[in-house]
C-alpha positions, -999 to +999 in steps of 0.1 A: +000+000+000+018+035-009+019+060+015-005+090+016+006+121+021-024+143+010-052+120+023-033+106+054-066+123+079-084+128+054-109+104+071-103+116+110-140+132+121-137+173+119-106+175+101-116+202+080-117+224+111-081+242+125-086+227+160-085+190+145-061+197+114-042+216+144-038+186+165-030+162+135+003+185+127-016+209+104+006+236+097+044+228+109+051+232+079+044+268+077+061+269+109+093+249+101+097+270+066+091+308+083+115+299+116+139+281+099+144+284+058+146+313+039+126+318+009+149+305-012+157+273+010+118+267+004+123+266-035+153+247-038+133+220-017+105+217-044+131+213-068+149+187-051+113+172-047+105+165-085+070+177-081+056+187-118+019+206-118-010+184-108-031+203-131-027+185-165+005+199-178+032+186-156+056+210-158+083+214-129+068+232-098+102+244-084+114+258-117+080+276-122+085+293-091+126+299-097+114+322-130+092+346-112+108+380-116+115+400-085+120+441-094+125+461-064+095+478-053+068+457-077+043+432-061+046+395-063+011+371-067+004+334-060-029+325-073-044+291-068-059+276-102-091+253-080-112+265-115-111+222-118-136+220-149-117+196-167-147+161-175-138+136-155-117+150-127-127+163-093-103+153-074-094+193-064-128+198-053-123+167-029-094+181-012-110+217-007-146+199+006-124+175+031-091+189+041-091+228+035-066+236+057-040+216+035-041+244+010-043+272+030-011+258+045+006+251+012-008+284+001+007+303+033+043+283+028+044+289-011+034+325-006+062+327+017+086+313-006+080+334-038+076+368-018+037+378-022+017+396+005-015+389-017-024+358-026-057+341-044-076+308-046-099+311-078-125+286-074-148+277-100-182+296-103-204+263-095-187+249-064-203+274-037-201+250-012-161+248-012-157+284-016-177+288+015-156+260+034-124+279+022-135+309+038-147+295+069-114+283+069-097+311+059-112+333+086-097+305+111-063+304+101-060+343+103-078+337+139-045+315+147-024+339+137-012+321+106-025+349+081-030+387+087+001+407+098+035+397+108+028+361+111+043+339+138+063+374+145+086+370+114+079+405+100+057+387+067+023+402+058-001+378+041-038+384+031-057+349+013-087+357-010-112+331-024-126+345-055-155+329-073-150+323-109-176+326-137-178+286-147-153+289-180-135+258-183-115+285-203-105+303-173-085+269-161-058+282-187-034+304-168-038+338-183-076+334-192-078+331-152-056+358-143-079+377-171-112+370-154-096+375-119-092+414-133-126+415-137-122+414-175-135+387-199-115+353-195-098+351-224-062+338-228-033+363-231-009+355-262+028+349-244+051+361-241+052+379-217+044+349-192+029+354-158+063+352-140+072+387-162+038+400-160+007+383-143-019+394-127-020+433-125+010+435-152+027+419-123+054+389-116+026+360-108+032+325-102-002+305-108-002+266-100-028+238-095-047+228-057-029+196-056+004+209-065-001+238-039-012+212-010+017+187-023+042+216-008+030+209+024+043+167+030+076+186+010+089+210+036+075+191+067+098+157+051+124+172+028+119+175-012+147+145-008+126+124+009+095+131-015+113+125-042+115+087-030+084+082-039+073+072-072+091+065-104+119+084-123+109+114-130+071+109-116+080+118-088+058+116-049+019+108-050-006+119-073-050+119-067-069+103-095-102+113-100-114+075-110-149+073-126-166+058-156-174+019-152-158+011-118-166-009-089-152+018-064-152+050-083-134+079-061-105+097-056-075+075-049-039+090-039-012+070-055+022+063-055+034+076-092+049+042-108+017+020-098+009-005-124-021+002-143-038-033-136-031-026-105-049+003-099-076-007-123-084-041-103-071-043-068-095-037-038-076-014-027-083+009-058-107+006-080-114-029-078-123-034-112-148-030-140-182-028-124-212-057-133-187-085-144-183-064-176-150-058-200-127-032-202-128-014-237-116+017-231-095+043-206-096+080-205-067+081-183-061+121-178-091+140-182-113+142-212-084+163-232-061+134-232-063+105-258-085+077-256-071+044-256-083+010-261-085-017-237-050-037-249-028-005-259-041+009-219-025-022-203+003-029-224+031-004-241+031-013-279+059-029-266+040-059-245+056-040-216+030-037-181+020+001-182+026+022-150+005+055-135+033+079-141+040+109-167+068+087-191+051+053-194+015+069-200+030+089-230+051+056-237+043+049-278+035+092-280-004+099-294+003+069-316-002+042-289+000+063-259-014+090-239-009+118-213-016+119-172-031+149-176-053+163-147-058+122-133-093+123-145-093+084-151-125+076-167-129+034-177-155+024-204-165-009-204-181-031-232-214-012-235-203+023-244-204+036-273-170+055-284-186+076-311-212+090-286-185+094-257-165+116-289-191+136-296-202+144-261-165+153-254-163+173-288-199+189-277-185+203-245-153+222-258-175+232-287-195+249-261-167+266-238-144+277-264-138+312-255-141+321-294-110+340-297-092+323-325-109+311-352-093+274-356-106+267-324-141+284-327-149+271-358-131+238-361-146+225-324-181+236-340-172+213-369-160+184-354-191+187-327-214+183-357-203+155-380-200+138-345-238+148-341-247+133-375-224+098-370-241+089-339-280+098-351-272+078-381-268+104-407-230+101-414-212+093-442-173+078-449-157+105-457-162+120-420-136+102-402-110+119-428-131+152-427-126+149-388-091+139-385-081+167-412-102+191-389-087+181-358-049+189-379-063+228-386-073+232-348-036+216-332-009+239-325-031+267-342-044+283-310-032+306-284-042+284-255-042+242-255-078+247-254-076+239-293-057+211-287-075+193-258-107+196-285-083+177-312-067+150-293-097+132-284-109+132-315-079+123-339-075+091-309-109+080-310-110+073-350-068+063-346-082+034-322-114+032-329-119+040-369-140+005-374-167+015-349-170+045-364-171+034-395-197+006-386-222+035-373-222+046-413-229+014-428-254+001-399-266+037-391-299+022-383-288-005-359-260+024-347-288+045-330-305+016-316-275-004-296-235-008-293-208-023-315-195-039-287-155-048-278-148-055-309-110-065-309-104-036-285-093-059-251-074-087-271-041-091-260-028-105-295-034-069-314-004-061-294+017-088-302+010-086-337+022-047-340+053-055-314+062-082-336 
């Protein structure tokens, strides 16, 4: 069993209070770095610790913060990206329901480290519940002393803001957030200049993900060498999956990076499986931006090699037999979905939340959204699997924000993978609307063989 380090209390009765997350060592580490590391101590230990962004794009969290510019006299920001809008992933919104305080914490210690008096948690528009948790807790921190002026009498100032967003998947892209946080229309900034130049304000900003923000917490409390320990390579620590689709125990599951996928797919102690005896056909594994993959290619490397939850072997094969880790919004699919329906609901939704800015994006997501619409209602024709394909080309890498390329990637995948279901939905259009194709070949082990061979 791995060792938690997010969710070790996140089961002990009030812990979403200070008194309890008090008494179970909640914020030591906001004590240890303030009393005895200077800010620049703080970021070296993140870098020692490996930790790359929980939010989908995995990007070093200790190098973020080591290119925020500093000018004399010019406010510094940490903003909190909890705008978690991503299908299939909620595992942010599980830490802010159950364990605020973690946050806060890491918020507080991060703060600390990069220089910033002001700091925000942007929560997504819908979740009014959590932003009222985070300000309850909020209010109680600041009652300990651990937020307000010169906390734990070290001479540093920090005020903590929860502000509600609008409900714009958009706005989960940096600078669209940091847009909307200004009050303006959340639309993504063309960069350079980055956030670490000019954020928030025109200011140096550094903005990172809930989990990555909570993970700093089990970092300066054990040491970014300890952390680093954990999981795999360069997958480094534990990562929550958001696991939901056709499981026996859908939930949120913190796991040690480097866990082999059957493992977590059917152990007891994860997901335990596909739910009502049924067959795996498919995996979402990071969120509904990442490529889908069929049962065999999800298991096994092209290379008949066991697949493991971490960042490398999940983009082992690149998009031609692999995928991403994405956001850990691990959705399974199991014999009786239907691929072209799951594309088109995917395609549907970033057809709708485009922000409309660049036309590849708000016109090609429109496309692809309706010759999806017309293959599953049985009006499609063979040509529309090259038509969408070539589509999906004209939106990737055309855009000023990956929205454009989370709309394409699921897409291109699904006909890659899955090319003779859709096709069977034009020639059996009638039968199409009325049931499934099935697995097809999509869970047999000897497709893999054949193409390592």
């Amino acid at each position: 069993m791995g060792r938690k380090l997010l969710l070790e209390h996140i089961n002990v009765p009030g812990i979403n209070t200070y008194d309890v997350y008090r008494s179970k060592g909640g914020y030591t580490a906001v004590e240890k770095a303030m009393k005895t590391l200077t800010p620049e101590e703080i970021v070296e230990e993140v870098k020692k610790s490996g930790l790359r962004g929980r939010g989908g794009a995995g990007f070093p969290t200790g190098m973020k913060w080591s290119f925020l510019a500093k000018p004399e006299g010019v406010a510094r920001y940490l903003v909190c990206n909890a705008d978690e809008s991503e299908p299939g992933t909620f595992k942010d919104r599980y830490l802010m329901t159950y364990i605020p305080h973690l946050l806060i914490e890491g918020m507080i210690v991060a703060s600390f480290a990069l220089g910033a008096n002001t700091s925000y948690i942007y929560v997504r528009g819908e979740m009014m519940p959590q932003i009222r948790i985070l300000e309850r807790a909020i209010a109680e921190a600041k009652n300990a002393g651990f937020l307000g002026k010169n906390i734990l009498g070290t001479g540093y100032d920090l005020e903590l803001y929860v502000q509600p967003g609008g409900g714009a998947y958009i706005c989960g892209e940096e600078t669209a957030l940091l847009e909307s946080l200004e009050g303006k229309r959340g639309n993504p900034r063309i960069k350079p200049p980055f956030p670490a130049i000019a954020g928030l304000y025109g200011c140096p900003t550094v903005v990172n993900n809930v989990e990555s923000i909570a993970a700093v917490v089990p970092i300066i409390n054990d040491g970014g060498d300890e952390y680093a320990k954990l999981g795999i390579g360069r997958s480094t620590g534990t990562k929550l999956i958001s696991a939901g689709g056709n499981l026996k125990k859908p939930g949120v599951y913190e796991i040690d990076l480097g866990l082999p996928v059957e493992e977590f797919l059917y152990s007891d102690e994860y997901c335990g499986g596909i739910a009502n005896g049924k067959r795996l056909k498919a995996v979402v594994a990071g969120g509904s931006s990442v490529p889908i993959l069929p049962a065999n290619l999800f298991m096994k490397t092209i290379n008949n090699e066991p697949r493991l939850m971490s960042y490398e072997s999940l983009a082992d094969g690149g998009f031609v037999s692999g995928t991403m880790m994405g956001s850990g919004g691990f959705i399974a699919y199991d014999e009786d979905q239907c691929i072209v329906r799951n594309t088109w609901n995917f395609a549907r939704f970033y057809s709708h939340e485009s922000c409309g800015q660049c036309s590849p994006c708000r016109e090609g997501t429109g496309w692809m959204e309706k010759v999806l619409h017309r293959l599953e209602n049985g009006h499609g024709k063979m040509s529309d699997m090259d038509l969408l394909v070539d589509v999906s080309k004209k939106i990737e890498g055309n855009t000023i924000c990956p929205l454009g390329d989370a709309a394409a990637w699921p897409v291109a995948s699904a006909i890659r993978h899955f090319r003779d279901e859709f096709e069977w939905h034009v020639t059996n259009a009638a039968t199409a609307v009325r049931r499934n194709y099935g697995i097809a070949h999509y869970a047999d082990p000897l497709i893999i063989a054949e193409k390592a061979g």
